[in-house]
TORKOLGU-571858 format. One line per 3 residues: their letters; for each residue x, y, z of C-alpha. Coordinates in Angstrom, 2 decimals, always signed. Layout:
! TORKOLGU-571858
a> X,Y,Z; ...
This chain:
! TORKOLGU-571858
xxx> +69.41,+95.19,+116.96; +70.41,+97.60,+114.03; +71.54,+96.51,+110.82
xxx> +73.41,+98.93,+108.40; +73.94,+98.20,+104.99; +72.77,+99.79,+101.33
xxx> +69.34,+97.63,+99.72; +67.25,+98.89,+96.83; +64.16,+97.11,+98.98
xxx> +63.30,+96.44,+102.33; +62.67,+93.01,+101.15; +65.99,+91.96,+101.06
xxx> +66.49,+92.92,+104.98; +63.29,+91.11,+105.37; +64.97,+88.02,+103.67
xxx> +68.05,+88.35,+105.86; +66.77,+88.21,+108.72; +64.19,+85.67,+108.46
xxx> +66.43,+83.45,+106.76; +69.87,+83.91,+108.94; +69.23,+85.45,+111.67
xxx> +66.14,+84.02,+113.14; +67.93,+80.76,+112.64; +70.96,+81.75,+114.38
xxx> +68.99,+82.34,+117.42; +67.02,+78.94,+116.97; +69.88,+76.43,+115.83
xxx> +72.87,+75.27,+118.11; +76.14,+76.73,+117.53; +78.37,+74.26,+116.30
xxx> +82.04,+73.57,+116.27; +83.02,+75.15,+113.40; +81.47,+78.61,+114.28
xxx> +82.40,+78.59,+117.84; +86.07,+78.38,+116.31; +85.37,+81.47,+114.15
xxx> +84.06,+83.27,+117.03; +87.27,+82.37,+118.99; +89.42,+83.22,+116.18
xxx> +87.61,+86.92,+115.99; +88.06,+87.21,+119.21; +91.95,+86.52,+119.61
xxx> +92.42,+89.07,+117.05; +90.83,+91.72,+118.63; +92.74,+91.09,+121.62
xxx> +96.22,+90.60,+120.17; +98.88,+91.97,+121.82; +100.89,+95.10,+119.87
xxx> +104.47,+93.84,+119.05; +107.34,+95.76,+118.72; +109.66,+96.71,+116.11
xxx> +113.28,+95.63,+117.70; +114.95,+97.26,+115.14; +114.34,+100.70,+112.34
xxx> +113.28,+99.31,+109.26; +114.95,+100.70,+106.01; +112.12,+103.31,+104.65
xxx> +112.32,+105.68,+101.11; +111.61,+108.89,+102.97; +111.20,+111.84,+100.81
xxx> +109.30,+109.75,+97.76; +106.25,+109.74,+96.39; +105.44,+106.41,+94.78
xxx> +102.35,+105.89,+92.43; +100.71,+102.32,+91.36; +101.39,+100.57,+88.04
xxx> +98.44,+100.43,+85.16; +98.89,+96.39,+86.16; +98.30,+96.75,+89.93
xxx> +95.41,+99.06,+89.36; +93.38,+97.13,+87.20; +93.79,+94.06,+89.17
xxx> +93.30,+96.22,+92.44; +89.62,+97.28,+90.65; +88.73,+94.04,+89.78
xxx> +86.25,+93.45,+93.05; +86.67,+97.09,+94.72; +89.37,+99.77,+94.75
xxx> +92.05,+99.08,+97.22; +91.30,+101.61,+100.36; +91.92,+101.85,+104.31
xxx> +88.27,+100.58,+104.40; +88.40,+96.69,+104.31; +86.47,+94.64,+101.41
xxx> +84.73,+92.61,+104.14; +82.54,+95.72,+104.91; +82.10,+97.14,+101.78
xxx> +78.72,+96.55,+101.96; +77.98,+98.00,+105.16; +76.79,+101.77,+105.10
xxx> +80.70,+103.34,+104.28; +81.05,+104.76,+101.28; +83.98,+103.88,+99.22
xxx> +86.44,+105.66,+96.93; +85.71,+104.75,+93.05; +89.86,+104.96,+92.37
xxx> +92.46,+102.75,+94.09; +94.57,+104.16,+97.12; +97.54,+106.22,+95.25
xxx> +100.32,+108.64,+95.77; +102.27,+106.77,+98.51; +104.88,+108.23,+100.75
xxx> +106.11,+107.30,+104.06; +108.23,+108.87,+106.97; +109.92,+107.05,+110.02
xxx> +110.86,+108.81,+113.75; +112.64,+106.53,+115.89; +109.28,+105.64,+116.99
xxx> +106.91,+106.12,+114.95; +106.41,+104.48,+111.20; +104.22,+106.82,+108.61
xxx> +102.62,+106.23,+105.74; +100.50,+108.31,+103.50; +98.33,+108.21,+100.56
xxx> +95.30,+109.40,+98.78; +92.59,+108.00,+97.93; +90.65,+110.15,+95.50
xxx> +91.07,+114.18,+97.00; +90.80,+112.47,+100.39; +94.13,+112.25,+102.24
xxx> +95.12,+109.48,+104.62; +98.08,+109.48,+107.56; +98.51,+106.57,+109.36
xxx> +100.74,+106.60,+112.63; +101.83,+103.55,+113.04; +103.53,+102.83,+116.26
xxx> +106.96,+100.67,+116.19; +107.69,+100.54,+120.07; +104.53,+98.12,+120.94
xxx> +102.59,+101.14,+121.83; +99.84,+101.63,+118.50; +98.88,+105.29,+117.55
xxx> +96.11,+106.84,+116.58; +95.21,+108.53,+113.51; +92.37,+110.01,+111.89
xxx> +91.09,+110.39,+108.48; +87.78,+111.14,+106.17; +86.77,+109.43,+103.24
xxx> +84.11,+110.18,+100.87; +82.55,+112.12,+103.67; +82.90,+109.54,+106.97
xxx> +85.24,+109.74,+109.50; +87.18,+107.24,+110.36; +89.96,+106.68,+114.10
xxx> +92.94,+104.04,+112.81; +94.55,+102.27,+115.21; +97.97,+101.41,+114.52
xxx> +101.47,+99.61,+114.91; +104.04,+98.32,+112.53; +106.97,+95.41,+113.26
xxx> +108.95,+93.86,+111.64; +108.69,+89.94,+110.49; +110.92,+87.90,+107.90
xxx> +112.35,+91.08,+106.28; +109.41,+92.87,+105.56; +107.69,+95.64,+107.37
xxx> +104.42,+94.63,+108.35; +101.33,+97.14,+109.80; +98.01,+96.31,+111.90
xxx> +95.78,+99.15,+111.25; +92.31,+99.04,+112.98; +89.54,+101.77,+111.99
xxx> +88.15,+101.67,+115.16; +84.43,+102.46,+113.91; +84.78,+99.22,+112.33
xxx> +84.49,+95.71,+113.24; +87.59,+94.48,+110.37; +91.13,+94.84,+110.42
xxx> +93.81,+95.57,+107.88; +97.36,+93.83,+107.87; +99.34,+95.66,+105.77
xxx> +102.75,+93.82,+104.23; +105.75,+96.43,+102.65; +108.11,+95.39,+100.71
xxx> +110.56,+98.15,+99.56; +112.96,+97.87,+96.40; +114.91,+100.77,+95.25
xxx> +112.34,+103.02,+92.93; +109.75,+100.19,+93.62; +107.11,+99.19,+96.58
xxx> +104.86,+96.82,+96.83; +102.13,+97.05,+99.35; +99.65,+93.85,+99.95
xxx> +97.03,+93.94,+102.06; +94.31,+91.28,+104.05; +91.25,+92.18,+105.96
xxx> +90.21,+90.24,+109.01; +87.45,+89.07,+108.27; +88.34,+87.36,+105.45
xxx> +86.98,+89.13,+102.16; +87.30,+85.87,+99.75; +86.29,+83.50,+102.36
xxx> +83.01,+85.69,+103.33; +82.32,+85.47,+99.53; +83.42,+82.04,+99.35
xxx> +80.92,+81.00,+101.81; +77.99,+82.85,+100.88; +78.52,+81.34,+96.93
xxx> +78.86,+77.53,+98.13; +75.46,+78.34,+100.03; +73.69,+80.05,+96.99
xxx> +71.26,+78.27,+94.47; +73.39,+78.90,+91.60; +76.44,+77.20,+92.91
xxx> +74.40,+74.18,+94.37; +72.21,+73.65,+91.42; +75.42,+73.57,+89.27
xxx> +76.38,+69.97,+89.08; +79.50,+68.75,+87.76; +80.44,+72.92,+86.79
xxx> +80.31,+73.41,+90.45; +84.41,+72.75,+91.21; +85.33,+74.88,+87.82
xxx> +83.01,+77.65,+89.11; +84.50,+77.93,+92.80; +87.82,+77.72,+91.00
xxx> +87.41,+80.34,+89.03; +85.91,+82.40,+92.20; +89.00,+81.59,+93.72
xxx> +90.99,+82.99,+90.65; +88.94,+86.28,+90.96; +89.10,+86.36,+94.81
xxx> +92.42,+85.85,+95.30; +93.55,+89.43,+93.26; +91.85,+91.23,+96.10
xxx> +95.11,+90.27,+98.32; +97.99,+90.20,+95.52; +100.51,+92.43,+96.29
xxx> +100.11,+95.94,+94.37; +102.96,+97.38,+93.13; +104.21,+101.48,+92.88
xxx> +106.91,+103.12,+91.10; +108.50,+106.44,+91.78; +108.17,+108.88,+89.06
């Protein structure tokens, strides 16, 4: 077993896995987690769908995020290819939100392209039910995406799968003359991996009667990580 993630001591790995993981091994599963495993597992194994139809793309544009969307986008982590949920795994993240948005579209093929930081990312995304693949680097790691892009109650919707990782990004587009907005969900879930792991802590147990105004406001804070963020052409 190998575990990869960034801790100022070796305590803290100590602490995980004497605390979780041992017990994982010693306690039943139960219901709950059986379902999450399912779950997991279903997405992993979805099957591509296709785009029936050519969605209506700005080609041509280069579109740039609000001062709203980026300081809401920065409020947990900058907004990047690389999913929240492993943000604390050994990637290294940009310090300055995904930007600089433009997109192309083949009969087959749906494109989008950003920066994040000087790092450039292309994502293929395939719109016939076959997905593409695309590569990138980001602050020095390499990264194979795994892609496709349908279509689903007017909006143009992408699956895009770094292969070297274990998460998922579902990417929602909504275009609007000189505007876009882009919102995006990891699978795992970010706020309900955070969620989780604060209902479990000290802090939150010991809290008493603050306890439902603290996972509210949690939930406030959580839930900008998936609002959709919104660019403008200049």
């Amino acid at each position: 077993m190998a575990i990869f993630n960034c801790v100022v001591k070796d305590d803290m790995n100590n602490k995980l896995i004497k605390n979780l993981l041992v017990k994982a091994f010693e306690e039943d599963s139960t219901e709950e987690w059986d379902k999450k495993l399912d779950d997991y597992l279903k997405n992993r194994c979805e099957k591509p769908a296709a785009c029936e139809a050519l969605p209506t793309v700005p080609t041509g544009k280069i579109f740039y995020m609000t001062p709203v969307s980026d300081t809401l986008a920065k409020f947990m982590f900058p907004a990047s290819i690389i999913p929240r949920s492993i943000t604390s795994s050994f990637a290294k993240r940009p310090k300055k939100n995904l930007d600089r948005v433009s997109f192309d579209l083949s009969e087959n093929v749906f494109t989008v392209r950003w920066f994040e930081e000087d790092d450039e990312v292309i994502i293929n995304c395939g719109l016939d039910g076959n997905p593409r693949l695309s590569e990138c680097s980001i602050k020095g790691y390499k990264y194979i995406i795994w892609s496709y892009a349908y279509m689903k109650n007017g909006k143009l919707n992408a699956v895009v799968k770094p292969l070297n990782t274990l998460s998922t990004q579902r990417m929602t587009f909504e275009f609007s003359g000189d505007t876009i907005k882009i919102q995006m969900k990891s699978t795992p879930s970010y706020p309900e991996f955070i969620k989780g792991n604060a209902e479990q802590s000290s802090f939150v147990r010991n809290s008493g009667k603050f306890k439902p105004v603290i996972m509210k406001g949690l939930d406030w804070v959580l839930s900008t990580s998936e609002m959709p963020m919104k660019f403008k052409e200049k």
